[in-house]
C-alpha positions in Angstrom: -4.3 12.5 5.2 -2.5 13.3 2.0 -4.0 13.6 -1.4 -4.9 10.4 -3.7 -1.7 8.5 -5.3 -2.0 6.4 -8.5 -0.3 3.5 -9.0 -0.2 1.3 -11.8 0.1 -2.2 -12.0 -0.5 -4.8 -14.8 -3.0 -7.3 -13.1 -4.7 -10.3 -14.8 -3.3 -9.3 -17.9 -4.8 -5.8 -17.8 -3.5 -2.2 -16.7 -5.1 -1.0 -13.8 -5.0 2.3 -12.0 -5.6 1.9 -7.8 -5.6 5.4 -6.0 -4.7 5.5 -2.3 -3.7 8.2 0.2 0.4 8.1 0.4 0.2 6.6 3.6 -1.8 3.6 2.7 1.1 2.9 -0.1 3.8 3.5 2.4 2.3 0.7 5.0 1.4 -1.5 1.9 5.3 -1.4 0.6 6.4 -2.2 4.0 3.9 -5.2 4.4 5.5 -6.3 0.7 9.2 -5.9 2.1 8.7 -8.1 4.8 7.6 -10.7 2.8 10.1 -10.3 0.4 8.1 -9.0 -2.6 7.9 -6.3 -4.6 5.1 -4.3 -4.4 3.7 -4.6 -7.9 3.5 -8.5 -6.9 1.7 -8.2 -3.7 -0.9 -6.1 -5.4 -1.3 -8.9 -8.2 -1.4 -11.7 -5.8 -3.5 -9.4 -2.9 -6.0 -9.1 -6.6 -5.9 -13.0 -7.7 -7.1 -13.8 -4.1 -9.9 -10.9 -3.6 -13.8 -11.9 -4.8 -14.4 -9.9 -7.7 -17.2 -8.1 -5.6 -14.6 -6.6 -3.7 -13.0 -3.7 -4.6 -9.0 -3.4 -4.6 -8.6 -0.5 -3.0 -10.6 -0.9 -0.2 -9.0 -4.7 0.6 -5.6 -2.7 0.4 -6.7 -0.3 3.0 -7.8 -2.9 5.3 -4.8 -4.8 5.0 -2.4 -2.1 5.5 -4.1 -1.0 8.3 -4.2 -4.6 9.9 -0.5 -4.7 9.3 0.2 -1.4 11.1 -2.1 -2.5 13.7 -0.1 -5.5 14.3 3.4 -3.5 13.4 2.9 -1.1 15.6 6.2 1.6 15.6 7.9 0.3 13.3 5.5 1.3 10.6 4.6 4.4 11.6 8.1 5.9 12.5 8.3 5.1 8.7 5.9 6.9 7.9 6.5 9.5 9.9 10.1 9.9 8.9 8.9 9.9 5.2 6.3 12.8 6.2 8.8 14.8 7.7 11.7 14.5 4.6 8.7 15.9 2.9 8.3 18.6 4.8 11.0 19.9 5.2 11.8 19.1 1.5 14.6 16.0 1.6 
């Protein structure tokens, strides 16, 4: 796994800060494309729904790793692609 990413999103009203391994963020963006949505709204609507016990960026990991569970291929030869561009610098 890569390093930590921060991302910021304006949620509730505030700026918030979630940091997740680039992977996570690439499965999460393609779970918000298929529903149409940017990712900045997912987050916010993925944070309206949560208990305020739980934390953000642990519900984000489980939900992106449900969605490549149920996405199979399609997710990962994204992210694989995307890993290798970087690489091989692309």
């Amino acid at each position: 796994m890569s390093v930590l990413q921060k991302r910021s999103f304006s949620l509730s009203g505030h700026r918030t800060s979630i940091a997740l391994e680039k992977e996570f963020w690439c499965v999460l963006r393609h779970k918000a494309n298929r529903e149409a949505s940017s990712l900045a709204a997912f987050v916010a609507t993925i944070d309206a729904q949560r208990l305020p016990e739980h934390s953000l960026a642990s519900l984000l990991r489980l939900i992106a790793l449900r969605h490549a569970a149920s996405h199979g291929m399609v997710v990962f030869e994204e992210l694989y692609s995307a890993a290798s561009s970087e690489m091989i610098g692309r």
